[in-house]
mmCIF file of the N, C-alpha and C atoms, coordinates in Angstrom:
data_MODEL
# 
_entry.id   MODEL 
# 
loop_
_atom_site.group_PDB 
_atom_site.id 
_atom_site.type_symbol 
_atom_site.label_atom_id 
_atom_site.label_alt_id 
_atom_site.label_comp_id 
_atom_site.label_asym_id 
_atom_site.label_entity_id 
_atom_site.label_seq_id 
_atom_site.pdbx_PDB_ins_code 
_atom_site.Cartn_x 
_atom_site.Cartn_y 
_atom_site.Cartn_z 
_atom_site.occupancy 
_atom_site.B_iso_or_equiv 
_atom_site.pdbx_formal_charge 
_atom_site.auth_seq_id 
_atom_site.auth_comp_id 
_atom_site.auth_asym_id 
_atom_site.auth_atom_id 
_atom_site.pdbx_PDB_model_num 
ATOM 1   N N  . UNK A 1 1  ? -59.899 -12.000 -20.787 1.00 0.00 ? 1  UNK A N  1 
ATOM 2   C CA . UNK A 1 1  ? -60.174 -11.379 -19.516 1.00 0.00 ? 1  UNK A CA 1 
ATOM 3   C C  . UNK A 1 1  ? -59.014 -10.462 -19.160 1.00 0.00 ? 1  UNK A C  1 
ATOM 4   N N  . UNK A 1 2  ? -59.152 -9.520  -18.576 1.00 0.00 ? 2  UNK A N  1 
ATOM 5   C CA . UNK A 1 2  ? -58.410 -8.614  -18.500 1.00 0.00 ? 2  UNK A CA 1 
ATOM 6   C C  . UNK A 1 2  ? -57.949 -8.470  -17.021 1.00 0.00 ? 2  UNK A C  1 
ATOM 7   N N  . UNK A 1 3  ? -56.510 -8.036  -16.552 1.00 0.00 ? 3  UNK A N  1 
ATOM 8   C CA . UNK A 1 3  ? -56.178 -8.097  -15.324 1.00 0.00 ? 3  UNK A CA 1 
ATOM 9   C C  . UNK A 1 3  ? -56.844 -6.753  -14.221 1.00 0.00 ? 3  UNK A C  1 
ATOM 10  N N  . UNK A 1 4  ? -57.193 -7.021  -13.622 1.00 0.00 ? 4  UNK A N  1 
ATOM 11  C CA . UNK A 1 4  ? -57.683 -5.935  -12.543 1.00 0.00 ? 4  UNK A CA 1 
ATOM 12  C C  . UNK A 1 4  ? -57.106 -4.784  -12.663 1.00 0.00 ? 4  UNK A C  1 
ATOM 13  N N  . UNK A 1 5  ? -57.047 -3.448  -12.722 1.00 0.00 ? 5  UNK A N  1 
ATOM 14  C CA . UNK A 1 5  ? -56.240 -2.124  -12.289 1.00 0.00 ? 5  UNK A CA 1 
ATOM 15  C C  . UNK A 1 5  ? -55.763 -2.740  -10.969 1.00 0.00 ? 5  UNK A C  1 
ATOM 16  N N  . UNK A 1 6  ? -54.755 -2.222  -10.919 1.00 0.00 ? 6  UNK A N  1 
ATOM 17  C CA . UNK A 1 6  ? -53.836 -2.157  -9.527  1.00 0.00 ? 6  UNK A CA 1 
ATOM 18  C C  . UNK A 1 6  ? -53.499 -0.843  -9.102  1.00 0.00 ? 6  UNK A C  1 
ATOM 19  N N  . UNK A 1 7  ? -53.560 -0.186  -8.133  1.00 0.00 ? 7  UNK A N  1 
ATOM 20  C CA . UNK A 1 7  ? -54.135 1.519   -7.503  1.00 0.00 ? 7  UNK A CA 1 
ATOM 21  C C  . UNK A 1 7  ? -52.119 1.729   -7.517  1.00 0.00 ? 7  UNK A C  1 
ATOM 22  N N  . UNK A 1 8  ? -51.747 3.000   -7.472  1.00 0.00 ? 8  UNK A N  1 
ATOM 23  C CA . UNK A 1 8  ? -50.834 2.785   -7.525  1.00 0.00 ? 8  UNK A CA 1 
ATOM 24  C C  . UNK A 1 8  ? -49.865 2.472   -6.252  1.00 0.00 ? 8  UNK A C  1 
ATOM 25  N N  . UNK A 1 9  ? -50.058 2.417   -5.460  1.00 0.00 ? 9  UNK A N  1 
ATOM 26  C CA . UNK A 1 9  ? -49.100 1.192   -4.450  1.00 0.00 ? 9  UNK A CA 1 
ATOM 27  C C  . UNK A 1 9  ? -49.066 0.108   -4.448  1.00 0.00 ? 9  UNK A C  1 
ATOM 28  N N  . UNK A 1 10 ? -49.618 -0.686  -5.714  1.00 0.00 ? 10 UNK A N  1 
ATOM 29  C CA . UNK A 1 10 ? -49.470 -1.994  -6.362  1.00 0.00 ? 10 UNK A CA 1 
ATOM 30  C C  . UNK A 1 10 ? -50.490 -2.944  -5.434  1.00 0.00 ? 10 UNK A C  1 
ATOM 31  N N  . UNK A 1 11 ? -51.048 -2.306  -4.393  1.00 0.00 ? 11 UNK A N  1 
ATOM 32  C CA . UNK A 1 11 ? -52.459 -3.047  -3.826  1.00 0.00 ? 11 UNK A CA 1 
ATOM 33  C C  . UNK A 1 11 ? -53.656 -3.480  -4.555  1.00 0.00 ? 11 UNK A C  1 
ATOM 34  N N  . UNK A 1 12 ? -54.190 -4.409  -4.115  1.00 0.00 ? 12 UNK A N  1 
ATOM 35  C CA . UNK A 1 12 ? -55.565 -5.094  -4.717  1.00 0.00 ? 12 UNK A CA 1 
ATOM 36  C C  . UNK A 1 12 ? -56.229 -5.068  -3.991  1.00 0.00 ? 12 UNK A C  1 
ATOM 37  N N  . UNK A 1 13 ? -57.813 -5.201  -4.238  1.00 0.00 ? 13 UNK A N  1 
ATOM 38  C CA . UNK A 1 13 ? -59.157 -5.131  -3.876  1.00 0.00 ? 13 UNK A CA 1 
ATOM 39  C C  . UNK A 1 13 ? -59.582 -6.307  -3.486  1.00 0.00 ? 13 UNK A C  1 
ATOM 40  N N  . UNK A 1 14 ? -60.462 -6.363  -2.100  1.00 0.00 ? 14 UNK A N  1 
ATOM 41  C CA . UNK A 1 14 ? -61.336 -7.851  -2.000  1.00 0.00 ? 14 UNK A CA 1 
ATOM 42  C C  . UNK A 1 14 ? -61.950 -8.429  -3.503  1.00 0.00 ? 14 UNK A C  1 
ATOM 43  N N  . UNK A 1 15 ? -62.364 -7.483  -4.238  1.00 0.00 ? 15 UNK A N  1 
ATOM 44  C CA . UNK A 1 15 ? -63.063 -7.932  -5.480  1.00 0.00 ? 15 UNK A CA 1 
ATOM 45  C C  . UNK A 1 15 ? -61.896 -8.192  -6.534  1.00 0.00 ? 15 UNK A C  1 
ATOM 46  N N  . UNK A 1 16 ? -60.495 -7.835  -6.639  1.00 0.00 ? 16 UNK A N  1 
ATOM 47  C CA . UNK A 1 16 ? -59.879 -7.821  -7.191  1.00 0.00 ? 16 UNK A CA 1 
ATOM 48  C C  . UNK A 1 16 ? -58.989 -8.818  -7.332  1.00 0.00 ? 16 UNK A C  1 
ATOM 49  N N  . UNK A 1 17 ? -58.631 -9.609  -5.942  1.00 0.00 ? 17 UNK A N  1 
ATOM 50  C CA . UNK A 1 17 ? -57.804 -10.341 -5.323  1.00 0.00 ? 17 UNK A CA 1 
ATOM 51  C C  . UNK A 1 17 ? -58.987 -11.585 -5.965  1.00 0.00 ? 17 UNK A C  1 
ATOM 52  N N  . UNK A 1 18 ? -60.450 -11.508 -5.900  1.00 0.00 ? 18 UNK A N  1 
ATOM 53  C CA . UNK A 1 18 ? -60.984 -12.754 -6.186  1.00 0.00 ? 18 UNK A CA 1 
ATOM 54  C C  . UNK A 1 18 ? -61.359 -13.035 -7.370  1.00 0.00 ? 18 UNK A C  1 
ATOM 55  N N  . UNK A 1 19 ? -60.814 -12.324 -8.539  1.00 0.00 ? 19 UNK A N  1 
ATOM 56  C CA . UNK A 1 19 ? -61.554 -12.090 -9.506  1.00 0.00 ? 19 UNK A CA 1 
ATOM 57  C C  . UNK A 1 19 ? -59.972 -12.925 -10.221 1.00 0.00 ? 19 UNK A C  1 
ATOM 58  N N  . UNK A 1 20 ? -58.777 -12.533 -10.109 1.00 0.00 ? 20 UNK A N  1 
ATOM 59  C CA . UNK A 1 20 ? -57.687 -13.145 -10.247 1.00 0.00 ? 20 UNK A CA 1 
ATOM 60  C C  . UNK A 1 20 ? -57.630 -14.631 -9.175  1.00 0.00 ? 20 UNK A C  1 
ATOM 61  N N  . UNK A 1 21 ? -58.175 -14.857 -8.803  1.00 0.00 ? 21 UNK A N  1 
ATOM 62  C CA . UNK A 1 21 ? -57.915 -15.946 -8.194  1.00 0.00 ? 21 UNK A CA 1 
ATOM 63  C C  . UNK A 1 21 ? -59.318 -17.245 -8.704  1.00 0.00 ? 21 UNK A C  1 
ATOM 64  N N  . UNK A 1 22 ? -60.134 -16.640 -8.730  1.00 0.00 ? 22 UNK A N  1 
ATOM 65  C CA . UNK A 1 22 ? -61.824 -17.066 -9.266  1.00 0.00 ? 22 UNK A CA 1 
ATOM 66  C C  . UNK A 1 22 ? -61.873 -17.747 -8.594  1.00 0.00 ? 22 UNK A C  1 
ATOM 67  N N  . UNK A 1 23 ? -62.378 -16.580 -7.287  1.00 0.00 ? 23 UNK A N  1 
ATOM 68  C CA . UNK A 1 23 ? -63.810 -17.355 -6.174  1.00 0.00 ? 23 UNK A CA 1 
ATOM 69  C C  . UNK A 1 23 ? -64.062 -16.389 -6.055  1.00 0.00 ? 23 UNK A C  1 
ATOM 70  N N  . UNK A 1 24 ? -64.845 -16.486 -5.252  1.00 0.00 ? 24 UNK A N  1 
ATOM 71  C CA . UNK A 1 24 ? -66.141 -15.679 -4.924  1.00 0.00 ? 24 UNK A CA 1 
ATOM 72  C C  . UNK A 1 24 ? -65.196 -14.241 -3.656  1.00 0.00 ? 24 UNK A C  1 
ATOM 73  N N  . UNK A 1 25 ? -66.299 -13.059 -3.958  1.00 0.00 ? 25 UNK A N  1 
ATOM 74  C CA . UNK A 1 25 ? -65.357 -11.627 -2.626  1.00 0.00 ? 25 UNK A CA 1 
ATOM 75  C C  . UNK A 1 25 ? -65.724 -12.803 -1.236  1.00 0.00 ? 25 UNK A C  1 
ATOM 76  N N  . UNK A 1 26 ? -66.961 -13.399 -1.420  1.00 0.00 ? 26 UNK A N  1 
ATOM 77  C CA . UNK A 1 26 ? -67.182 -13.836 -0.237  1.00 0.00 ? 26 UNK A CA 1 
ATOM 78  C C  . UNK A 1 26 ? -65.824 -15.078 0.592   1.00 0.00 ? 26 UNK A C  1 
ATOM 79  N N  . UNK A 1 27 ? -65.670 -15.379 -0.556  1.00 0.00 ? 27 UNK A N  1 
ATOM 80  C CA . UNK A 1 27 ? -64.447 -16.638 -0.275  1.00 0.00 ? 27 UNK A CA 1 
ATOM 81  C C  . UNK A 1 27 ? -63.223 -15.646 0.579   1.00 0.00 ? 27 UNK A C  1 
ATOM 82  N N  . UNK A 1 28 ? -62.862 -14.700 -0.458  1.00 0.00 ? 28 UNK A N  1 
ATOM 83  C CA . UNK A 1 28 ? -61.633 -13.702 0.740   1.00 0.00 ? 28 UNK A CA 1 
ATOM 84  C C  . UNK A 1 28 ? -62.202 -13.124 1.531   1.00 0.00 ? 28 UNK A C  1 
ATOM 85  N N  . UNK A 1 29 ? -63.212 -12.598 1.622   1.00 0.00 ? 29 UNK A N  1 
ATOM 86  C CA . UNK A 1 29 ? -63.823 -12.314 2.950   1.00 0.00 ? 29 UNK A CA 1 
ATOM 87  C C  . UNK A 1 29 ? -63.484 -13.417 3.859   1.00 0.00 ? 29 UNK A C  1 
ATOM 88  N N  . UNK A 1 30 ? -64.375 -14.535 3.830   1.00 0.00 ? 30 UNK A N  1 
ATOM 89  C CA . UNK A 1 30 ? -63.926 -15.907 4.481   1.00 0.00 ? 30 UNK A CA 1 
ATOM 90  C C  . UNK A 1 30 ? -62.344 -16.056 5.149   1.00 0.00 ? 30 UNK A C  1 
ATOM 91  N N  . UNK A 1 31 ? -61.646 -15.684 3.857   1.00 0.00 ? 31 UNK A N  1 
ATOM 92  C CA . UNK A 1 31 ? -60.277 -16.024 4.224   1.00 0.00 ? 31 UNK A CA 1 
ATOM 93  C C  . UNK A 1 31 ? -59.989 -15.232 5.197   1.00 0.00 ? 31 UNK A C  1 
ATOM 94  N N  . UNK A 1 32 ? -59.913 -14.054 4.853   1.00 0.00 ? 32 UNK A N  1 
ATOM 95  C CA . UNK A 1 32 ? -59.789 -13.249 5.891   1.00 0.00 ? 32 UNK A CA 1 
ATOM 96  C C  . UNK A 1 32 ? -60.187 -13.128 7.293   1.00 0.00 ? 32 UNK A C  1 
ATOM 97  N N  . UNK A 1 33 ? -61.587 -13.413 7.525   1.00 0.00 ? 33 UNK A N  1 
ATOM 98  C CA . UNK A 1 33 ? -61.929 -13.509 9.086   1.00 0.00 ? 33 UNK A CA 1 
ATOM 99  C C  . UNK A 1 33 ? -61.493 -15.374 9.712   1.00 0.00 ? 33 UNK A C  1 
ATOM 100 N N  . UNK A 1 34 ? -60.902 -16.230 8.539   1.00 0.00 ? 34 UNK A N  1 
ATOM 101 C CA . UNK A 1 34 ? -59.795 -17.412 9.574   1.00 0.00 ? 34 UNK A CA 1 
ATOM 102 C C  . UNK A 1 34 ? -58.683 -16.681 9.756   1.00 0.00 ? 34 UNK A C  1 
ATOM 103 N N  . UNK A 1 35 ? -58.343 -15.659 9.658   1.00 0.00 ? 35 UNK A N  1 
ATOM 104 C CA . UNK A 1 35 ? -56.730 -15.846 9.409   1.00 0.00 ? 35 UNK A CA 1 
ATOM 105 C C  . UNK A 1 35 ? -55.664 -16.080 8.040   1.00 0.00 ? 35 UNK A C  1 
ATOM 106 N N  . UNK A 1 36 ? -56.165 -16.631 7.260   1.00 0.00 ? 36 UNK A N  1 
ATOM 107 C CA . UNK A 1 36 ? -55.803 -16.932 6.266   1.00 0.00 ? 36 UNK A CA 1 
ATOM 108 C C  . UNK A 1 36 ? -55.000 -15.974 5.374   1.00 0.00 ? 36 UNK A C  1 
ATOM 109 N N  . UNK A 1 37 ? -55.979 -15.254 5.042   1.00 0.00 ? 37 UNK A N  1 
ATOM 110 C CA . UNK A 1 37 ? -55.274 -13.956 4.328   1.00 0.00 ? 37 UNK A CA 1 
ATOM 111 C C  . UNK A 1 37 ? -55.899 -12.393 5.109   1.00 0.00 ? 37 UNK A C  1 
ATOM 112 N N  . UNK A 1 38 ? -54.815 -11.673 5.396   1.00 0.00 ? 38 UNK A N  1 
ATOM 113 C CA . UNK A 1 38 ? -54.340 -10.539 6.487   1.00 0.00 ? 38 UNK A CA 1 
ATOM 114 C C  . UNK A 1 38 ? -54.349 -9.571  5.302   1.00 0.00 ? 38 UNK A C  1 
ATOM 115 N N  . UNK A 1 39 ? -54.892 -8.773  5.145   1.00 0.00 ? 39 UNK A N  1 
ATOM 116 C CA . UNK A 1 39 ? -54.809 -7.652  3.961   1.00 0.00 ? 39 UNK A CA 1 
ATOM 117 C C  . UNK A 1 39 ? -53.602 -6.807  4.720   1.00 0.00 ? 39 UNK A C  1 
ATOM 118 N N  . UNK A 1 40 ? -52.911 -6.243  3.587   1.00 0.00 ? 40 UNK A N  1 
ATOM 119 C CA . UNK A 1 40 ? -51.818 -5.825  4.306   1.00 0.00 ? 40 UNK A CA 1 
ATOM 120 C C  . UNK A 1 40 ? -52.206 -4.249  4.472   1.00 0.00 ? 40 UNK A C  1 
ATOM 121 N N  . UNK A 1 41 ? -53.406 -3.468  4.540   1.00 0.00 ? 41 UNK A N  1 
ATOM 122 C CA . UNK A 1 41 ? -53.567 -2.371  4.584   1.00 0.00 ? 41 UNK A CA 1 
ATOM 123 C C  . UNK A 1 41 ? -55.340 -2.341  4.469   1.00 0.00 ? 41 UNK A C  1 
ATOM 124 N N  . UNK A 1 42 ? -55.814 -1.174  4.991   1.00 0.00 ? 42 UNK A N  1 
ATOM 125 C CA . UNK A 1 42 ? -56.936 -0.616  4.723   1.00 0.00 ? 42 UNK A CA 1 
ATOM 126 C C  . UNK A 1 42 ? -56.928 1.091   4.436   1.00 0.00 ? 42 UNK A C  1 
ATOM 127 N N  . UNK A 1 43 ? -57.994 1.090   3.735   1.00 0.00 ? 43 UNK A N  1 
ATOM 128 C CA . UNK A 1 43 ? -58.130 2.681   3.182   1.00 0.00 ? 43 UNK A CA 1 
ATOM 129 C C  . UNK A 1 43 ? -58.774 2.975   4.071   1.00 0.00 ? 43 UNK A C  1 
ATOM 130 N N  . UNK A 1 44 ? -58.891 4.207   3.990   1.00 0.00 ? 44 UNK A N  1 
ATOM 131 C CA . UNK A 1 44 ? -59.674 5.303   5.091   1.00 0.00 ? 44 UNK A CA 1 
ATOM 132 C C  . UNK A 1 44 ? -61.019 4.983   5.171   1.00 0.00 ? 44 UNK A C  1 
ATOM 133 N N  . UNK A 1 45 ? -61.691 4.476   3.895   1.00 0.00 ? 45 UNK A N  1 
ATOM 134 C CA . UNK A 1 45 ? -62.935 3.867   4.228   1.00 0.00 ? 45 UNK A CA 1 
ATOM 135 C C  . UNK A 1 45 ? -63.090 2.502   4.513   1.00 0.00 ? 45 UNK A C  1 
ATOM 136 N N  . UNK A 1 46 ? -61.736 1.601   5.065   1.00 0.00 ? 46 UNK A N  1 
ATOM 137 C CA . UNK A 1 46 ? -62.520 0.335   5.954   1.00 0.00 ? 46 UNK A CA 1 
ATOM 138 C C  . UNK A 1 46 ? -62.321 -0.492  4.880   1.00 0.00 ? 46 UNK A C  1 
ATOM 139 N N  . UNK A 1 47 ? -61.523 0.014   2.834   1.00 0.00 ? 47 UNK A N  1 
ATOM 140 C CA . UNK A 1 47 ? -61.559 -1.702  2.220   1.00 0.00 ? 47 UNK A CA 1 
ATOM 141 C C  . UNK A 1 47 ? -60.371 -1.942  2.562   1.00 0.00 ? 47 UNK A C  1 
ATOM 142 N N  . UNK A 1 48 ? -60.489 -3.357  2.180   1.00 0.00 ? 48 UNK A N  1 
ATOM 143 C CA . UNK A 1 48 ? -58.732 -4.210  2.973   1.00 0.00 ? 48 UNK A CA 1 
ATOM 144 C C  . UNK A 1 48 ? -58.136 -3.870  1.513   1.00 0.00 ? 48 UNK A C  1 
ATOM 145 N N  . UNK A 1 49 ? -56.970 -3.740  1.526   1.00 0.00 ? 49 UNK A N  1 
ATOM 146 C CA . UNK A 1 49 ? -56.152 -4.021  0.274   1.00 0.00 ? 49 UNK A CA 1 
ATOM 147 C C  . UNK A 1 49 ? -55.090 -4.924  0.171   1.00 0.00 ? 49 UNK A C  1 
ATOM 148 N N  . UNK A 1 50 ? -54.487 -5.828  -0.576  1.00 0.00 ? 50 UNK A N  1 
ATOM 149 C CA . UNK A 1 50 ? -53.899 -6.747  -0.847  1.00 0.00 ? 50 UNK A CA 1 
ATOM 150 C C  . UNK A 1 50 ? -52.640 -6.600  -1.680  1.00 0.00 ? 50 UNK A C  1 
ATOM 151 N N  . UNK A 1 51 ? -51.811 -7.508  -1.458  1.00 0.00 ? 51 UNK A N  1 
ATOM 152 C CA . UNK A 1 51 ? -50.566 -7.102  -2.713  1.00 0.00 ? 51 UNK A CA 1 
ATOM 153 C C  . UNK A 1 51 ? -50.992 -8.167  -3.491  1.00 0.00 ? 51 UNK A C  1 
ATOM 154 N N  . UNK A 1 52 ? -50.047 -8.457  -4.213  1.00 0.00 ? 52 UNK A N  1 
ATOM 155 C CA . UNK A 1 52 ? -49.832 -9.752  -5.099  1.00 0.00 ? 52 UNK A CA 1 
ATOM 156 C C  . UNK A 1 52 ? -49.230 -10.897 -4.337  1.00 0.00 ? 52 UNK A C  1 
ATOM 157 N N  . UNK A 1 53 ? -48.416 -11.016 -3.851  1.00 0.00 ? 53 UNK A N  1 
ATOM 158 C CA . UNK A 1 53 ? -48.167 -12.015 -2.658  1.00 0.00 ? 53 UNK A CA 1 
ATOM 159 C C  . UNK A 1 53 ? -49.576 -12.102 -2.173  1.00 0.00 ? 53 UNK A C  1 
ATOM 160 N N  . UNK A 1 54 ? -50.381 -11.946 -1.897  1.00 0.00 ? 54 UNK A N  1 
ATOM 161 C CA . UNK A 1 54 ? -51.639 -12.310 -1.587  1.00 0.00 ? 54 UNK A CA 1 
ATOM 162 C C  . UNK A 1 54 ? -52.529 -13.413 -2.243  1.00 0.00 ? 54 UNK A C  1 
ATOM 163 N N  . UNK A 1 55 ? -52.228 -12.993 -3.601  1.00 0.00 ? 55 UNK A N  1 
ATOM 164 C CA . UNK A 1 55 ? -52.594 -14.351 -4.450  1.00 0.00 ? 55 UNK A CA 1 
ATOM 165 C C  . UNK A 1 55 ? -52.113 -15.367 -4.393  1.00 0.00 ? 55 UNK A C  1 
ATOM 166 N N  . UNK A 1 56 ? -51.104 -15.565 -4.390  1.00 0.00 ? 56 UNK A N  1 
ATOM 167 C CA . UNK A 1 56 ? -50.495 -16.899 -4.297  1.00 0.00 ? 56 UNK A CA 1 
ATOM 168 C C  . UNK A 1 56 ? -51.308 -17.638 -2.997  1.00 0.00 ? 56 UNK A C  1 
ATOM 169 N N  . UNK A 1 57 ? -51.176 -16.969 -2.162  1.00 0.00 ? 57 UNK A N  1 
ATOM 170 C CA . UNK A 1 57 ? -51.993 -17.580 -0.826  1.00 0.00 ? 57 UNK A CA 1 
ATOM 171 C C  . UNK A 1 57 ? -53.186 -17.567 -0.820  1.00 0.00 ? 57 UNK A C  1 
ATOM 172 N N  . UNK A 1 58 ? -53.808 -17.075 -2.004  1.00 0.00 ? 58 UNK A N  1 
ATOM 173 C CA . UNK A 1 58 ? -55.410 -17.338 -1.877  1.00 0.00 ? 58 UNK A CA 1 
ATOM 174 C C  . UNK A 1 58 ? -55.656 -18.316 -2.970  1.00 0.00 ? 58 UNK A C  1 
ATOM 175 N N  . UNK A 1 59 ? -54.901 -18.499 -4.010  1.00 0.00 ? 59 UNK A N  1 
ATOM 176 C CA . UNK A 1 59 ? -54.527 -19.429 -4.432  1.00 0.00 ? 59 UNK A CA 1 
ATOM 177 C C  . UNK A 1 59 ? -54.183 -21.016 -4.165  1.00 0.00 ? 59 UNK A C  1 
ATOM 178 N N  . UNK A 1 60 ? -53.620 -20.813 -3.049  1.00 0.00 ? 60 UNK A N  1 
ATOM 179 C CA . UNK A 1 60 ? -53.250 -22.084 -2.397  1.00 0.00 ? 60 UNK A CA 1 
ATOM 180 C C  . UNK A 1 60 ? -54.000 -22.635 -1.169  1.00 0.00 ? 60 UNK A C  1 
ATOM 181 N N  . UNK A 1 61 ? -54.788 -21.849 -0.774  1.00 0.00 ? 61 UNK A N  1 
ATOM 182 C CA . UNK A 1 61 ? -55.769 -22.169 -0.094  1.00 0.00 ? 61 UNK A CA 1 
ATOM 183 C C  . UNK A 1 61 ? -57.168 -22.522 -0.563  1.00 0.00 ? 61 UNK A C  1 
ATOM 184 N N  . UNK A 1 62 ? -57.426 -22.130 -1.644  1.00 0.00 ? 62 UNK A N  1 
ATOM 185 C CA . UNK A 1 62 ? -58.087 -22.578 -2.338  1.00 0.00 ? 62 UNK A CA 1 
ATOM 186 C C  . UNK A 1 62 ? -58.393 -24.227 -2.621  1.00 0.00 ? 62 UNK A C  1 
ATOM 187 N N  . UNK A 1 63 ? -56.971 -24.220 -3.441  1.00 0.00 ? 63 UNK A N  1 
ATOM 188 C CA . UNK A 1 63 ? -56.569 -25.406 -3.977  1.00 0.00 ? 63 UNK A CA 1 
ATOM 189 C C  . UNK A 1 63 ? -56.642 -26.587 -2.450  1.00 0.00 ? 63 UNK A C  1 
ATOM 190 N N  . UNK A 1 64 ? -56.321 -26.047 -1.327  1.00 0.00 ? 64 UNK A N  1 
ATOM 191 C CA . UNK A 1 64 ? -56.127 -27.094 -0.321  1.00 0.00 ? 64 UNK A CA 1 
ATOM 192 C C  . UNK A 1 64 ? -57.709 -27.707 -0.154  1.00 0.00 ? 64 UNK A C  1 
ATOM 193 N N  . UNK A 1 65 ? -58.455 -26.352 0.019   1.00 0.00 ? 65 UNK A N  1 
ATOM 194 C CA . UNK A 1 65 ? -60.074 -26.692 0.611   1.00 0.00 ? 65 UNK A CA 1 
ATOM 195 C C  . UNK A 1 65 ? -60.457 -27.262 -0.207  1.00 0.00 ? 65 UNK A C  1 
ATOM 196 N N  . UNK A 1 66 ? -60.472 -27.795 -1.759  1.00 0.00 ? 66 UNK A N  1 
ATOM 197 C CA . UNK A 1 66 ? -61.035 -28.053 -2.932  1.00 0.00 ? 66 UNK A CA 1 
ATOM 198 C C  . UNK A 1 66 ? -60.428 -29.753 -2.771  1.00 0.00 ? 66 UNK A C  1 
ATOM 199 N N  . UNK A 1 67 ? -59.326 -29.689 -2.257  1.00 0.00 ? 67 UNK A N  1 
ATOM 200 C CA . UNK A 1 67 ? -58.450 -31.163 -2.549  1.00 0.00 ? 67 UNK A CA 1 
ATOM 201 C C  . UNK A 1 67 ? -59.306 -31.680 -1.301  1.00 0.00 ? 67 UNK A C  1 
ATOM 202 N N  . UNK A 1 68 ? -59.417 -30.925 0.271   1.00 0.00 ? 68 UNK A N  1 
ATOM 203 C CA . UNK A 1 68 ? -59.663 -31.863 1.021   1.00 0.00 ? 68 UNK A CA 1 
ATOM 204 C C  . UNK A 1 68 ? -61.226 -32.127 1.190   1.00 0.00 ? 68 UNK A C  1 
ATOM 205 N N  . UNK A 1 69 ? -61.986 -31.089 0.492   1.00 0.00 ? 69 UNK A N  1 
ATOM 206 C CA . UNK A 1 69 ? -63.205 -31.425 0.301   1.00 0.00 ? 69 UNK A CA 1 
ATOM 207 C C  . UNK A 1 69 ? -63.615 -32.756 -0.542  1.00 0.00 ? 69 UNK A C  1 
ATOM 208 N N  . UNK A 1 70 ? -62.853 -33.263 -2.017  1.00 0.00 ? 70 UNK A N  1 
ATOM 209 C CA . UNK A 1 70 ? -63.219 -33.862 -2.903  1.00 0.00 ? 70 UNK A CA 1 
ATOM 210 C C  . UNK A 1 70 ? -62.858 -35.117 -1.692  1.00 0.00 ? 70 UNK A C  1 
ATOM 211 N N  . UNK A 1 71 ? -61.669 -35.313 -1.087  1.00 0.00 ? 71 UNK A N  1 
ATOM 212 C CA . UNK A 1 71 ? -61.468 -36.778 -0.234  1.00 0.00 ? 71 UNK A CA 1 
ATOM 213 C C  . UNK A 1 71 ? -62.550 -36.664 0.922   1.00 0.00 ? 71 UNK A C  1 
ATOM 214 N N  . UNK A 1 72 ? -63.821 -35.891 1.345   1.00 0.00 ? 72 UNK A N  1 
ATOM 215 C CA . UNK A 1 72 ? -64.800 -36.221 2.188   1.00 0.00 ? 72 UNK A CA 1 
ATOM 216 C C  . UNK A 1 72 ? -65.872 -37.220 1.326   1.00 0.00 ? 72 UNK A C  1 
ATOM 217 N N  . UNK A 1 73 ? -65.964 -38.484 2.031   1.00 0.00 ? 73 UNK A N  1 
ATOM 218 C CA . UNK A 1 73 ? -66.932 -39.276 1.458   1.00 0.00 ? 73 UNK A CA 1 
ATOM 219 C C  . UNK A 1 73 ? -68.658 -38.970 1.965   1.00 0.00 ? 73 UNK A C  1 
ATOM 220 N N  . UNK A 1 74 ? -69.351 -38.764 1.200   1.00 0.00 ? 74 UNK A N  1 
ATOM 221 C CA . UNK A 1 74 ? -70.661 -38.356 2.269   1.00 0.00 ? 74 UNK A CA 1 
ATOM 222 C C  . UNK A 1 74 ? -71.703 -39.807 1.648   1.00 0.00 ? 74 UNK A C  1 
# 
């Protein structure tokens, strides 16, 4: 698998940011309207863009919702 292009101000894409992280655009979408992850920029047409510090935190949020989901007993 191959790493995403990165535009050259070293920003990433909703699709880009999730594709390195493997979830879904909808998941950073998600993130994004908690709070979670703040794109640190938008283009003139309205996409969010991301650095790499971004991953790590979509990364780790991930990992949290996944841990505290598996300890819900249903």
């Amino acid at each position: 698998m191959s790493e995403p292009t990165q535009n050259p101000d070293g920003l990433y894409t909703t699709g880009e940011i999730a594709k390195l992280c493997g979830v879904s655009v909808r998941t950073v979408q998600y993130y994004d309207t908690r709070g979670i992850l703040i794109p640190s920029s938008l283009t003139e047409g309205g996409r969010r863009l991301y650095t790499k510090h971004h991953i790590g935190y979509a990364m780790l949020a991930t990992r949290e919702f996944i841990s505290s989901a598996s300890s819900c007993s249903f």
